[in-house]
Legacy VTK file of the C-alpha trace (Angstrom):
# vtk DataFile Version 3.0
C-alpha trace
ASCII
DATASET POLYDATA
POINTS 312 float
7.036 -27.395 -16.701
8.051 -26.537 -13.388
5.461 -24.711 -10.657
8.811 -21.892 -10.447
8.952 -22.072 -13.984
5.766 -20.840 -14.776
5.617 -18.067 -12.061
9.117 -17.125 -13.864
10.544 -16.866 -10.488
13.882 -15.430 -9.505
16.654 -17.558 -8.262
16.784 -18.088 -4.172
18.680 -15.114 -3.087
19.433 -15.746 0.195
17.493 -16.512 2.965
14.565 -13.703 3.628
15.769 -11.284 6.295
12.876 -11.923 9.681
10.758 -8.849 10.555
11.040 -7.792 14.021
11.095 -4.230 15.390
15.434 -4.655 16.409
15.352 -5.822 12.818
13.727 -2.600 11.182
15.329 0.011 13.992
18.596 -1.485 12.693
18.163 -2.046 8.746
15.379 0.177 7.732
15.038 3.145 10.711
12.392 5.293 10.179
13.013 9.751 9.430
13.879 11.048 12.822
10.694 13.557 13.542
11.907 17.237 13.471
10.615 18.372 16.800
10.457 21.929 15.656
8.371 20.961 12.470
4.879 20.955 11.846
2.568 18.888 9.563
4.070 20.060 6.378
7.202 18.440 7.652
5.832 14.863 8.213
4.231 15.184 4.585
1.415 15.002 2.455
-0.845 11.693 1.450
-3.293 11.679 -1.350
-5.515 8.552 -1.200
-7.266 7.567 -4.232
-9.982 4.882 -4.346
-13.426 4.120 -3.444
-16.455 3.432 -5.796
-20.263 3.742 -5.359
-20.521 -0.054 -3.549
-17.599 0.489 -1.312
-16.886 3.892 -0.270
-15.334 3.418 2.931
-12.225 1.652 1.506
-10.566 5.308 1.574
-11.469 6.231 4.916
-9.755 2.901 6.699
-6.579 3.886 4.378
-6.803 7.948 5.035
-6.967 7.423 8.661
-4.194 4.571 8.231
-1.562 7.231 6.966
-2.917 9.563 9.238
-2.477 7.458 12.370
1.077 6.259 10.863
2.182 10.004 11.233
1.705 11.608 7.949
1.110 15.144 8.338
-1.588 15.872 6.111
-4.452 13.945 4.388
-6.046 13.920 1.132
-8.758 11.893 -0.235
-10.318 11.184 -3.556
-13.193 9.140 -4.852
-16.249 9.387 -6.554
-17.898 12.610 -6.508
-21.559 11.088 -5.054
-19.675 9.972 -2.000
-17.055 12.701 -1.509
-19.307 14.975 1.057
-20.652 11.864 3.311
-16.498 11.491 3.229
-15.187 14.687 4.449
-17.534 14.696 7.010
-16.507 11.426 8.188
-12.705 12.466 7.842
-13.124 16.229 9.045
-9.312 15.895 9.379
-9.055 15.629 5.284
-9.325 17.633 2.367
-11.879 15.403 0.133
-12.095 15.645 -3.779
-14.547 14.173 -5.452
-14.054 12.773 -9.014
-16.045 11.736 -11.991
-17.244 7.966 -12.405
-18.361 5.438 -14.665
-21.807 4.326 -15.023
-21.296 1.339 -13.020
-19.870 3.833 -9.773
-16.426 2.892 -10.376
-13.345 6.079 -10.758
-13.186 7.060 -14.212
-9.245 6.752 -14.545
-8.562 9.702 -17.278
-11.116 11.871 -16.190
-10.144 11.500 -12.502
-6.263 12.362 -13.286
-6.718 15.692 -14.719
-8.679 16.697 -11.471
-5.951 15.143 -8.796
-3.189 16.411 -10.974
-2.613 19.571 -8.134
-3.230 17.107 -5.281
-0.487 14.722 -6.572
2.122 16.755 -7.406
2.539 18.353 -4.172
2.253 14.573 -2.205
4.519 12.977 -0.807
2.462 9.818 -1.212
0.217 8.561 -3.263
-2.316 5.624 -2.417
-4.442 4.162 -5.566
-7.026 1.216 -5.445
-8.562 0.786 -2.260
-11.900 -0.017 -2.571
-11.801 -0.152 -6.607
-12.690 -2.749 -8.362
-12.414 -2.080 -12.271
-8.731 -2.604 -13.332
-9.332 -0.456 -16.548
-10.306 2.073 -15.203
-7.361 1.899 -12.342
-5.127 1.422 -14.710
-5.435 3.870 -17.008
-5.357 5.920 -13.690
-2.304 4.997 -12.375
-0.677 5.424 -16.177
-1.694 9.275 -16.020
-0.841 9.635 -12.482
2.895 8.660 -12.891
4.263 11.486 -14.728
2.779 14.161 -12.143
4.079 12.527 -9.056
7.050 14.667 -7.593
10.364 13.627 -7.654
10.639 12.318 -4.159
7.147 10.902 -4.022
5.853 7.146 -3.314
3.411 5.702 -5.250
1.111 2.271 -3.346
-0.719 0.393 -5.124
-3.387 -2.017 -3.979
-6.118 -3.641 -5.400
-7.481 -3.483 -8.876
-4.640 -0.262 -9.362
-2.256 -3.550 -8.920
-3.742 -6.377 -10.963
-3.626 -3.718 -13.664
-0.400 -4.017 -14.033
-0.425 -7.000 -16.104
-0.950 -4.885 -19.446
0.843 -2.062 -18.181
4.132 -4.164 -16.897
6.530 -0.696 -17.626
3.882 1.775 -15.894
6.289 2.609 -12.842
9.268 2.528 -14.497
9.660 6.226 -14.546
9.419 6.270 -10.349
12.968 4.347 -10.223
12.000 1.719 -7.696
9.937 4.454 -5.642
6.344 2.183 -5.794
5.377 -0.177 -2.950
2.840 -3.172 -4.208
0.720 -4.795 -1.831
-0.847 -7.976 -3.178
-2.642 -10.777 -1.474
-1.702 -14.397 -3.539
-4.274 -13.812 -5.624
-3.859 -10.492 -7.132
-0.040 -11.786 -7.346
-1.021 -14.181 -9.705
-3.401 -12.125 -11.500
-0.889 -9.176 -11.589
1.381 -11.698 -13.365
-0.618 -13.989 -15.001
0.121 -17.438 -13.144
-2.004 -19.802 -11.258
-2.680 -18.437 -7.916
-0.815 -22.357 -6.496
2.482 -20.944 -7.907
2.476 -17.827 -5.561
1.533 -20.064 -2.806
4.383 -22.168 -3.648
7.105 -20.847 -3.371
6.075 -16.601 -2.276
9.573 -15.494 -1.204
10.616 -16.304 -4.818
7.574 -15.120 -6.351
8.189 -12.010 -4.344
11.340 -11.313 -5.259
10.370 -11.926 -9.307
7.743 -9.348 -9.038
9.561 -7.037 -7.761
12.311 -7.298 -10.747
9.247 -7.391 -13.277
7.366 -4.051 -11.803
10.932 -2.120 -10.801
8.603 -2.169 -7.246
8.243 -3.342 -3.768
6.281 -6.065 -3.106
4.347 -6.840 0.019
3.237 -10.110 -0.408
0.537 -10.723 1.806
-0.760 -13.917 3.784
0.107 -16.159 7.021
3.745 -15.198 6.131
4.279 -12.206 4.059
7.788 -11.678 2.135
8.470 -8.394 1.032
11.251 -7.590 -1.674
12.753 -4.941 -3.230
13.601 -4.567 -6.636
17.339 -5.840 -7.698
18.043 -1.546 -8.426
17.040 -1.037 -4.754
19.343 -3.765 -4.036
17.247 -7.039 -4.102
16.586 -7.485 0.102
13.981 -9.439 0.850
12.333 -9.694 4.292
9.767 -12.383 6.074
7.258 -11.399 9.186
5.987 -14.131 10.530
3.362 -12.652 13.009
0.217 -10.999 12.861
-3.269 -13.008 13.595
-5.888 -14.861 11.536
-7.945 -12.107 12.617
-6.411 -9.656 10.302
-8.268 -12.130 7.440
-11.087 -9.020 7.511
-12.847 -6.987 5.501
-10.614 -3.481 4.917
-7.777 -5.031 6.531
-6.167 -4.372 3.523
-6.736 -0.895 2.974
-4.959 -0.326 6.400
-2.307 -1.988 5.640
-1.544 -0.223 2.454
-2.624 3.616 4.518
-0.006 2.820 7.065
2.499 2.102 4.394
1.593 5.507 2.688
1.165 7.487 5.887
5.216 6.166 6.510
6.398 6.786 3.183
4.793 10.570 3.557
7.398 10.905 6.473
10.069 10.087 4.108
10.677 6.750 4.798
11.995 4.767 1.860
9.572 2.372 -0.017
11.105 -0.820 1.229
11.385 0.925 4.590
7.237 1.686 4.279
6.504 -1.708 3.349
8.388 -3.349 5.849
7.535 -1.218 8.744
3.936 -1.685 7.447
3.627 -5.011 7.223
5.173 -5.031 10.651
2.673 -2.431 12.513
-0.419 -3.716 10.582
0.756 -7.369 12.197
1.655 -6.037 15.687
-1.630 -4.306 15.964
-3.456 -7.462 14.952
-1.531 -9.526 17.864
-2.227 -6.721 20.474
-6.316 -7.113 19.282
-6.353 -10.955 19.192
-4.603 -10.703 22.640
-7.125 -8.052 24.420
-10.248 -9.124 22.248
-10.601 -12.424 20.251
-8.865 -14.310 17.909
-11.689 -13.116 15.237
-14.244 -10.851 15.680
-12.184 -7.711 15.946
-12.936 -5.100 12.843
-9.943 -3.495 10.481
-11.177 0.046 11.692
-9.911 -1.146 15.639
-6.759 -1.369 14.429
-6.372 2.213 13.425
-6.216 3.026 17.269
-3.191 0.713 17.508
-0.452 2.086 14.833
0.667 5.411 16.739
1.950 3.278 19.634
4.131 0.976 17.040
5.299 3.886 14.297
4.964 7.055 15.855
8.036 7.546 16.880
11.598 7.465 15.070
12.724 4.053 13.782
LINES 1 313
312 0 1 2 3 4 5 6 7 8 9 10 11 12 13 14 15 16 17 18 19 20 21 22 23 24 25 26 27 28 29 30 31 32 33 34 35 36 37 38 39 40 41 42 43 44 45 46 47 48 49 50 51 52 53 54 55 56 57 58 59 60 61 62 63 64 65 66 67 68 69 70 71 72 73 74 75 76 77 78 79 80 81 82 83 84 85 86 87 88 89 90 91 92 93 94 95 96 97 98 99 100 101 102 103 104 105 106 107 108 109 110 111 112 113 114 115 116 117 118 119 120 121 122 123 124 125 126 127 128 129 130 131 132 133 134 135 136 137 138 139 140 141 142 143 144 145 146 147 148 149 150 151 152 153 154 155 156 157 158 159 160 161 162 163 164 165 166 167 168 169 170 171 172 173 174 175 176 177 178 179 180 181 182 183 184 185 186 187 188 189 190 191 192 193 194 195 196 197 198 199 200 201 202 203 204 205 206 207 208 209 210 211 212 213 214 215 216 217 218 219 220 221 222 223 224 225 226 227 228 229 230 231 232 233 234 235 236 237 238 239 240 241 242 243 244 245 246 247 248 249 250 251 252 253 254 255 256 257 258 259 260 261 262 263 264 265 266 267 268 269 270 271 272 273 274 275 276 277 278 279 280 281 282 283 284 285 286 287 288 289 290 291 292 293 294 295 296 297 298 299 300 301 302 303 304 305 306 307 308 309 310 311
């Protein structure tokens, strides 16, 4: 059997659609900013993530949707590190939730306290730093029904990978979810080798997207992101970015800056791609001032204003 075969990848669509800022301005323009508003009007994120070994996953994302001009920030994790938090982030209101004897969110018991928080977002970030895709899974599952009915929901992490039990979990938000997998937690998410997403990732893309009724970011040297066929099946390639971005908590800016975006009511493909695009640039503009490596995913945060904040 086939490498394509056994990812169950889509047919080639169509050439992917390059990433560049013309590109985006063009295709997938951001909200014009209401210059009389305030930060009710640019939106609400609620962040959700963390665990007792990596508690700082939240604050690279929190300040990610901040910096990508959401108007108001909301973070969640485990109650032990929930004060050290807020006064890390004095810009955010910090919750802190119950947790599992190993440090980890406890999903159930953690929805009925963000319940409020969620459906008033505009929003909603699950996984970074988590690591137990039980527990983030039964999580997202109960989150779901209380999201508004303009909200986004991101995914990243072990809130992702969950998805392979739970393949009809986001059904219910119509195409309004935004995925954002590196080739492995593709291939865990749907249960292929991790050579299959590396084979072929515009296709692989493009199936995952069908299979979660999502938007998939799929990460790496190239990353393809594609909309679900009810969203009307685009699919779009950036090329940049900079080995550098190969950090730790890279990730968790990436998918901040996608929330902090979709909070201004941008679109969920619109988020993703002007995510993948910013969290790129800003990586370029590093490895050209600083290094090649060496520069840390929390330096970035400093560079999204100057790419996103602004209308599309």
């Amino acid at each position: 059997m086939s490498a394509a075969r056994r990812a169950g990848k889509a047919p080639n669509d169509g050439a992917p659609v390059r990433v560049t800022r013309r590109v985006l301005r063009r295709r997938l323009p951001l909200p014009a900013l209401d210059a009389a508003g305030d930060k009710e009007s640019r939106g609400r994120v609620l962040v959700v993530g963390g665990s007792r070994l990596v508690p700082g996953a939240v604050l690279l994302a929190g300040v990610a949707a901040l910096r990508a001009g959401a108007g108001k920030l909301q973070l969640a994790t485990v109650a032990e590190a929930a004060v050290p938090l807020g006064l890390a982030v004095p810009e955010a209101l910090v919750a802190g939730l119950p947790a599992t004897a190993a440090g980890e969110i406890a999903g159930r018991g953690a929805a009925e306290v963000l319940g409020e928080y969620a459906e008033g977002a505009g929003a909603v970030l699950v996984g970074p730093g988590a690591a137990d895709k039980s527990e983030a899974g039964a999580l997202v599952e109960a989150l779901v029904p209380r999201l508004g009915g303009d909200a986004v929901l991101v995914l990243d992490g072990a809130a992702l990978t969950a998805l392979r039990d739970r393949p009809g979990a986001l059904a219910a938000l119509g195409g309004r979810a935004v995925l954002t997998p590196h080739a492995g937690e593709m291939a865990s998410a749907l249960g292929v080798p991790k050579a299959d997403v590396e084979a072929d990732p515009p296709a692989v893309a493009r199936r995952a997207a069908a299979h979660f009724g999502a938007v998939i970011a799929l990460k790496g040297a190239d990353t393809f992101i594609a909309e679900p066929p009810a969203a009307g099946g685009a699919c779009y390639h950036f090329a940049g970015g900079s080995v550098g971005l190969g950090t730790s908590g890279s990730g968790d800016t990436l998918s901040g800056i996608v929330a902090g975006l979709a909070a201004r009511g941008a679109s969920a493909t619109a988020a993703a791609a002007w995510g993948v695009w910013a969290h790129g640039t800003a990586g370029e503009r590093l490895a050209a001032r600083m290094a090649t490596v060496g520069f840390l995913a929390r330096e970035l945060l400093a560079e999204v204003p100057a790419l996103v904040g602004r209308e599309g």
